[in-house]
mmCIF file of the N, C-alpha and C atoms, coordinates in Angstrom:
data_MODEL
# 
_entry.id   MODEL 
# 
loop_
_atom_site.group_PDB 
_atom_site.id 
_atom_site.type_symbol 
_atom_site.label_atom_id 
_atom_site.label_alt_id 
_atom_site.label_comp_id 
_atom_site.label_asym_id 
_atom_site.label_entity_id 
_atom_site.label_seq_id 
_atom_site.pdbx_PDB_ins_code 
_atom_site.Cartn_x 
_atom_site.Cartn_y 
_atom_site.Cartn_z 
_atom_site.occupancy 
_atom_site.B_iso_or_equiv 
_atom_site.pdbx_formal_charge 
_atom_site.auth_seq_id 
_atom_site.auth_comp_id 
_atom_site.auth_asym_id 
_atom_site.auth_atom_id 
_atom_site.pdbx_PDB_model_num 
ATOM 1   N N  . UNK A 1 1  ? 0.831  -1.187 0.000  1.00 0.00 ? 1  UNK A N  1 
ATOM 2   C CA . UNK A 1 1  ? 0.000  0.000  0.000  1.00 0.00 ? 1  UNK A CA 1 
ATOM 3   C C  . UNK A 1 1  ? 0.876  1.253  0.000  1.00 0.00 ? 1  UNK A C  1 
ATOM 4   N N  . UNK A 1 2  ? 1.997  1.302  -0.773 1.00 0.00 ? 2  UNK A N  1 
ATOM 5   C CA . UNK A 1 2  ? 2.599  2.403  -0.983 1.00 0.00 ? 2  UNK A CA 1 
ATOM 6   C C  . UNK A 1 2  ? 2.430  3.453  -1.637 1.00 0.00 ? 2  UNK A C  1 
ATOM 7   N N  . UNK A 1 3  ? 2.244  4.735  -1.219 1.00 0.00 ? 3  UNK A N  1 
ATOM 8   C CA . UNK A 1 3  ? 1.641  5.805  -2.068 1.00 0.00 ? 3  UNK A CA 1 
ATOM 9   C C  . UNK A 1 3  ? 2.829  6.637  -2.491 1.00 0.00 ? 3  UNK A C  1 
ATOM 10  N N  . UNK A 1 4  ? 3.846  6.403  -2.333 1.00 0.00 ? 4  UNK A N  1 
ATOM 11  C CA . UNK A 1 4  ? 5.174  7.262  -2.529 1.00 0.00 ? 4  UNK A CA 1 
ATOM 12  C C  . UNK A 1 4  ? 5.879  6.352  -3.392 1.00 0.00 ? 4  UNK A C  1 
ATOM 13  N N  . UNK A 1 5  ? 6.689  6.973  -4.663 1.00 0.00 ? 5  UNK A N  1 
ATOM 14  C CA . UNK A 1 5  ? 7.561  6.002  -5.364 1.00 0.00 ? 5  UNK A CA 1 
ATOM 15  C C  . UNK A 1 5  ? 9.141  6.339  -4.556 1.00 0.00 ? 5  UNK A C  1 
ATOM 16  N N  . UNK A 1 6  ? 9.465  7.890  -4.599 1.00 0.00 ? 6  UNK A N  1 
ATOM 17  C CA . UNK A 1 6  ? 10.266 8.309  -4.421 1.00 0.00 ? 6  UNK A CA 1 
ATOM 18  C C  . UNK A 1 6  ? 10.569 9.051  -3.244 1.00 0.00 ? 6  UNK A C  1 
ATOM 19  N N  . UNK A 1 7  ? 10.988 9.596  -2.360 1.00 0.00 ? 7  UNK A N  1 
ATOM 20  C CA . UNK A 1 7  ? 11.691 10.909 -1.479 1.00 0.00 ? 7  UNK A CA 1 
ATOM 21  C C  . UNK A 1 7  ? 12.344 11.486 -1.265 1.00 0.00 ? 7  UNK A C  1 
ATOM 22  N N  . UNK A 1 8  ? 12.671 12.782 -1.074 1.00 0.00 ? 8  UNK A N  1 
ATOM 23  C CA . UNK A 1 8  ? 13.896 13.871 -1.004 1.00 0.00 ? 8  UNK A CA 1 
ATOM 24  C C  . UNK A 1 8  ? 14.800 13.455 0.146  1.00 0.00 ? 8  UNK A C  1 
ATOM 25  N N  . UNK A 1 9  ? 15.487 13.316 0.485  1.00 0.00 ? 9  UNK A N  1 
ATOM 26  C CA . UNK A 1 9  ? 16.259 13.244 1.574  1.00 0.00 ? 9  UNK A CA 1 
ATOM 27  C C  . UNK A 1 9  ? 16.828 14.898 2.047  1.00 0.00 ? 9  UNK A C  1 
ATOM 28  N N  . UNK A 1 10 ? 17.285 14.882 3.002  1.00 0.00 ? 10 UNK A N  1 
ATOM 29  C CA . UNK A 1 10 ? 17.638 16.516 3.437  1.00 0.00 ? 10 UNK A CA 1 
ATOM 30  C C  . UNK A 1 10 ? 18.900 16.720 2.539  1.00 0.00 ? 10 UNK A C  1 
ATOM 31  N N  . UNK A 1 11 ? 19.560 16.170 2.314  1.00 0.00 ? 11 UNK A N  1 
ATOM 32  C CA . UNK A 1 11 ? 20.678 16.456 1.380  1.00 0.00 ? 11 UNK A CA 1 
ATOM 33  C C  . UNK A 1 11 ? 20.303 16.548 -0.079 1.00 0.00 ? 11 UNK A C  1 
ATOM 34  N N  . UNK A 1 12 ? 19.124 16.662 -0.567 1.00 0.00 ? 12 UNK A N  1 
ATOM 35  C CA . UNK A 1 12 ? 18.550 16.716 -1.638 1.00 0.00 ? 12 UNK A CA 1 
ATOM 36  C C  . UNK A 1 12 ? 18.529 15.510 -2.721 1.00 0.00 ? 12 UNK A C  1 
ATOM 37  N N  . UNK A 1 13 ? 18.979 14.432 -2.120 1.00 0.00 ? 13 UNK A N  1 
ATOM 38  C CA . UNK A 1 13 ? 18.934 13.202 -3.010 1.00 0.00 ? 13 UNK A CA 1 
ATOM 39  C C  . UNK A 1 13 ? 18.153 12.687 -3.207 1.00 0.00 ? 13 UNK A C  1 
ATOM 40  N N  . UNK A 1 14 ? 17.226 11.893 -4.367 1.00 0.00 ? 14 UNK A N  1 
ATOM 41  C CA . UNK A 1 14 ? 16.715 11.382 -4.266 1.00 0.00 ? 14 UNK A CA 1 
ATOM 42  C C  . UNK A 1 14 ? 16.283 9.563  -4.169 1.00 0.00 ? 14 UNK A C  1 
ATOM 43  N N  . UNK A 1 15 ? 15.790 9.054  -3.114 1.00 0.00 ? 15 UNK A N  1 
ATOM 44  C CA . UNK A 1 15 ? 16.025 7.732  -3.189 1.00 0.00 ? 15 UNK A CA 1 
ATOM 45  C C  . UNK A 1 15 ? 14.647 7.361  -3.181 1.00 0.00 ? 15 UNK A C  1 
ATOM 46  N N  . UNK A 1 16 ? 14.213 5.588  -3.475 1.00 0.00 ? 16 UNK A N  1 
ATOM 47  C CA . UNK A 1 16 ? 12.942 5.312  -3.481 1.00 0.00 ? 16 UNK A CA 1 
ATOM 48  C C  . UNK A 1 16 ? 12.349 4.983  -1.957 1.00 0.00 ? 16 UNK A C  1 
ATOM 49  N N  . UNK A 1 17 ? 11.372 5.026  -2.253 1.00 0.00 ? 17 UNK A N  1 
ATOM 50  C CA . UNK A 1 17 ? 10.592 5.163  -0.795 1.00 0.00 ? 17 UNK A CA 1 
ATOM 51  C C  . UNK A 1 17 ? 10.880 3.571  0.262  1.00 0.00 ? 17 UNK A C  1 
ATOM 52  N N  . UNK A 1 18 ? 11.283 3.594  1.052  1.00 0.00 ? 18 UNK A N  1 
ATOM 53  C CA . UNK A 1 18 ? 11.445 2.123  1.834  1.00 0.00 ? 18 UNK A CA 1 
ATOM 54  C C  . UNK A 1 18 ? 10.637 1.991  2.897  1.00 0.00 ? 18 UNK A C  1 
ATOM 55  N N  . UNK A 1 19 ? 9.162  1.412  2.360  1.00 0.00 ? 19 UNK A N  1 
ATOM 56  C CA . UNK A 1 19 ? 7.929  1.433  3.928  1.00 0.00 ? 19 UNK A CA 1 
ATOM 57  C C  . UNK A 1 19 ? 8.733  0.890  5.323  1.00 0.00 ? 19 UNK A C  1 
ATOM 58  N N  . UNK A 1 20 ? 9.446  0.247  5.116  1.00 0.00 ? 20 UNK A N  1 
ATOM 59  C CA . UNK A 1 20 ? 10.303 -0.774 6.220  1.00 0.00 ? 20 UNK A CA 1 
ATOM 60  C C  . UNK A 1 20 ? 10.909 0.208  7.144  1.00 0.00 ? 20 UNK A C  1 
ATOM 61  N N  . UNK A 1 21 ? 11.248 1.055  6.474  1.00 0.00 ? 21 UNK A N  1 
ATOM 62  C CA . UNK A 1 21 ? 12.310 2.600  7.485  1.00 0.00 ? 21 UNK A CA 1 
ATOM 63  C C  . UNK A 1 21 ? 11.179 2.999  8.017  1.00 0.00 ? 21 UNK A C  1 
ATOM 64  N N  . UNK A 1 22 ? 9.845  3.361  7.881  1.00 0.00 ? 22 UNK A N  1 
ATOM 65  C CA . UNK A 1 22 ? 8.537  4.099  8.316  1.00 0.00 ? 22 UNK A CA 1 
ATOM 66  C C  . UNK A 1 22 ? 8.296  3.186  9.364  1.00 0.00 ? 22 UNK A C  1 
ATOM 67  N N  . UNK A 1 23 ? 8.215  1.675  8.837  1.00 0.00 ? 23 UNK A N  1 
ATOM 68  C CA . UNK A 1 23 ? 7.528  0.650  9.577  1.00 0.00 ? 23 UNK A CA 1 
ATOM 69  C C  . UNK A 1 23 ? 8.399  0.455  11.157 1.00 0.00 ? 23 UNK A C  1 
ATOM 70  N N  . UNK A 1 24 ? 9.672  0.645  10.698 1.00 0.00 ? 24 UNK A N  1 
ATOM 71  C CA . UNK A 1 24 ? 10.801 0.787  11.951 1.00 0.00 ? 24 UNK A CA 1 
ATOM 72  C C  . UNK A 1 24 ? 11.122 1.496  12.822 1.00 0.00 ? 24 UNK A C  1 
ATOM 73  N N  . UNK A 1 25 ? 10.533 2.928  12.329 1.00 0.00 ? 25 UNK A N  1 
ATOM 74  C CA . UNK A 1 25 ? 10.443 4.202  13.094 1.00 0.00 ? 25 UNK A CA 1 
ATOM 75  C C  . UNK A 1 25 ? 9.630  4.654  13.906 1.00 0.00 ? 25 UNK A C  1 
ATOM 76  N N  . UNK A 1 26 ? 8.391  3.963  13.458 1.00 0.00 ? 26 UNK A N  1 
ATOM 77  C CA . UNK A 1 26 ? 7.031  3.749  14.013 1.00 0.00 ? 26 UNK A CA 1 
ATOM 78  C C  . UNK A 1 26 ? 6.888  2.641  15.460 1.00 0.00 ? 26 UNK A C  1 
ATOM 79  N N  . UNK A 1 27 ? 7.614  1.948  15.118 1.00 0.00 ? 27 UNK A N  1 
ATOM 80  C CA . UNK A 1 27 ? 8.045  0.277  15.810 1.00 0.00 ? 27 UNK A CA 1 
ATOM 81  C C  . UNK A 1 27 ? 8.533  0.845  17.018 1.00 0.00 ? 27 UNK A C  1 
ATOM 82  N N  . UNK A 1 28 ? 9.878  1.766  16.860 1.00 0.00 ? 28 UNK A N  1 
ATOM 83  C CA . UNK A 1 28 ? 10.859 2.322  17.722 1.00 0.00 ? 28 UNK A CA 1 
ATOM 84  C C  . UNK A 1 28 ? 9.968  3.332  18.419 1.00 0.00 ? 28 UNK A C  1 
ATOM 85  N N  . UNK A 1 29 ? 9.251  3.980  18.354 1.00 0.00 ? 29 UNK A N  1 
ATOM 86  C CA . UNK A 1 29 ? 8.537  4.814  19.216 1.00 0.00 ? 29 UNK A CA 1 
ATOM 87  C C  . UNK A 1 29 ? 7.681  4.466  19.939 1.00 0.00 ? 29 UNK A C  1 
ATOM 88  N N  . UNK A 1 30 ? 6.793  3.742  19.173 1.00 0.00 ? 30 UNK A N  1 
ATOM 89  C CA . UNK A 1 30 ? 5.831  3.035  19.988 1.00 0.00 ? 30 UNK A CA 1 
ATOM 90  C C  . UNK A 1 30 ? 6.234  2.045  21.628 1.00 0.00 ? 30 UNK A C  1 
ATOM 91  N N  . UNK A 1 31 ? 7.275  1.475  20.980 1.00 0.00 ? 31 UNK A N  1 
ATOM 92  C CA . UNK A 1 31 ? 7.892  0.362  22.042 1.00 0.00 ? 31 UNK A CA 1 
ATOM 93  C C  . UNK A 1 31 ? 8.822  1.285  22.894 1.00 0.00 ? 31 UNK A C  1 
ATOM 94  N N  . UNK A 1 32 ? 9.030  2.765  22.817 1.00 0.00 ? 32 UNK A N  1 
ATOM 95  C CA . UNK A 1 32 ? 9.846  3.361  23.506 1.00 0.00 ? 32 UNK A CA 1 
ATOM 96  C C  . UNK A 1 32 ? 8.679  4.067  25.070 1.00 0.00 ? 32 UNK A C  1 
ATOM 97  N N  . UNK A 1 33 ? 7.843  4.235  24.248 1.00 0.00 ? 33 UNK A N  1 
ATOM 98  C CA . UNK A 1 33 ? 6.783  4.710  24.769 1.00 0.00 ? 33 UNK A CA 1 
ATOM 99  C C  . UNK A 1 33 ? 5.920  4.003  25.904 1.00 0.00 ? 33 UNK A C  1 
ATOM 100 N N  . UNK A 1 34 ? 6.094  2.249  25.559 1.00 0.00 ? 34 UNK A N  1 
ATOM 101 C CA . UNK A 1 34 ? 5.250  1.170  25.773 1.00 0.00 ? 34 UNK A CA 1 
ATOM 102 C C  . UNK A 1 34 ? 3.446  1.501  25.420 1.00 0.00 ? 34 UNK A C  1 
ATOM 103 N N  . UNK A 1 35 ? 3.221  1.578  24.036 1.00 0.00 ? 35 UNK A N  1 
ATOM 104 C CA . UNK A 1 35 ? 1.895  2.133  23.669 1.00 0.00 ? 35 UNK A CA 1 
ATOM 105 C C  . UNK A 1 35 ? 1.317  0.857  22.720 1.00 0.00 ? 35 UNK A C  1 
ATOM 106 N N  . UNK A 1 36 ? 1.883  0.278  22.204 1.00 0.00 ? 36 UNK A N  1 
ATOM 107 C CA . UNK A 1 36 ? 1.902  -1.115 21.598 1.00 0.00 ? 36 UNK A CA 1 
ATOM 108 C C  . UNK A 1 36 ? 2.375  -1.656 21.441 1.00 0.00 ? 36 UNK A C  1 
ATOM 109 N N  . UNK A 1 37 ? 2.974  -3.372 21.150 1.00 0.00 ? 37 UNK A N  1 
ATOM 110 C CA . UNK A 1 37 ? 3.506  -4.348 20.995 1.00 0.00 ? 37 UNK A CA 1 
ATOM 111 C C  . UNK A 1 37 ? 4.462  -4.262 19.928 1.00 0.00 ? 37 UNK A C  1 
ATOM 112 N N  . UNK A 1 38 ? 5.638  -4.870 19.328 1.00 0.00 ? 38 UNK A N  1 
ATOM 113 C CA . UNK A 1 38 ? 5.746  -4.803 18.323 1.00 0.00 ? 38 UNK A CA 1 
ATOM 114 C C  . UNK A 1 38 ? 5.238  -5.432 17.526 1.00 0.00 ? 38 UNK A C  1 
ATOM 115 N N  . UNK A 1 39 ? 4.879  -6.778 17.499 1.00 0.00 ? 39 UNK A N  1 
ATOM 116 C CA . UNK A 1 39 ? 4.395  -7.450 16.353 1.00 0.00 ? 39 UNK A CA 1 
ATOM 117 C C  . UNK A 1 39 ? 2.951  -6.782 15.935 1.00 0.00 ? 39 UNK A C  1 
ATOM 118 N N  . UNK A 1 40 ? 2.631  -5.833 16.359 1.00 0.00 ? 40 UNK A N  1 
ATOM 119 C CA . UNK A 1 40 ? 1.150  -5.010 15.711 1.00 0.00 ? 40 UNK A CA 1 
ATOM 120 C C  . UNK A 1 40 ? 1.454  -3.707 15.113 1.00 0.00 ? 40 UNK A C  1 
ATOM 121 N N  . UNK A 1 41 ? 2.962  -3.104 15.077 1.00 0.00 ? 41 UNK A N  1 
ATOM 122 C CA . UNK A 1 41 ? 3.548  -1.606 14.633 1.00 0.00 ? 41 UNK A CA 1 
ATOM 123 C C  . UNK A 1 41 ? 2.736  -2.364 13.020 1.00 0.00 ? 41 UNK A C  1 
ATOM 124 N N  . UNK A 1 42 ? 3.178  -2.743 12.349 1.00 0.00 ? 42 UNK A N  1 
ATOM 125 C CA . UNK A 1 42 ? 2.937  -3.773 10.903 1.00 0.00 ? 42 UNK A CA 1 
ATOM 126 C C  . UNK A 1 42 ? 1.555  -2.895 10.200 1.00 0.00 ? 42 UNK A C  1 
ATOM 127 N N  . UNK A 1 43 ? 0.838  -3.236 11.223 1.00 0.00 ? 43 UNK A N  1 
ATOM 128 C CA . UNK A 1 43 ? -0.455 -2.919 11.116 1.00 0.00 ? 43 UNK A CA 1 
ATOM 129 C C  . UNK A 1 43 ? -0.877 -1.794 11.161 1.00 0.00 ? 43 UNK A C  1 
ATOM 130 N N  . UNK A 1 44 ? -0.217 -0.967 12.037 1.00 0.00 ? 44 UNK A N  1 
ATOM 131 C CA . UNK A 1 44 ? -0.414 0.379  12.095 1.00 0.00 ? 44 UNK A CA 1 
ATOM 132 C C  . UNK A 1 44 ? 0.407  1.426  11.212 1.00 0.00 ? 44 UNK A C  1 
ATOM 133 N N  . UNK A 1 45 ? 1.834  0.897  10.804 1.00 0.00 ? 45 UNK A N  1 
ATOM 134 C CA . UNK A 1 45 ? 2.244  1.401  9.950  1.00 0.00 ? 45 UNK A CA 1 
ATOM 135 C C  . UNK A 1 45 ? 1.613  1.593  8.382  1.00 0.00 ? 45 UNK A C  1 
ATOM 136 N N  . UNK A 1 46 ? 0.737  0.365  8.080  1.00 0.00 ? 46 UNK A N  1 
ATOM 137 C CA . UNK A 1 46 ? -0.037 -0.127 6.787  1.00 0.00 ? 46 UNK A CA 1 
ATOM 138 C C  . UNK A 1 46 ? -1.015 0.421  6.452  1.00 0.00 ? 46 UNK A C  1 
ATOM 139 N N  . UNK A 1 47 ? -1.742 1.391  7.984  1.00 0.00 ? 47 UNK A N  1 
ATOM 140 C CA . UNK A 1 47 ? -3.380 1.774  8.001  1.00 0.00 ? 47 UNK A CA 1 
ATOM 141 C C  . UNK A 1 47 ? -3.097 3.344  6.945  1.00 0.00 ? 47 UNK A C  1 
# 
């Protein structure tokens, strides 16, 4: 369910979009937080 092909990076490069970096970042906060599990970030990253 990717809506992005591509993204700018701050250095102006452009690379293709990697849901997995979103899905990981999302993962890492949540579990920093203790607000959800990890095996359910997946799901919430996807919505």
């Amino acid at each position: 369910m990717t809506y992005f092909k591509n993204v700018v990076k701050r250095n102006g490069i452009t690379v293709p979009f990697d849901e997995k970096k979103i899905e990981n970042a999302i993962a890492k906060a949540f579990i920093a937080t203790g607000e959800v599990e990890a095996r359910n970030v997946s799901t919430i990253a996807g919505a």
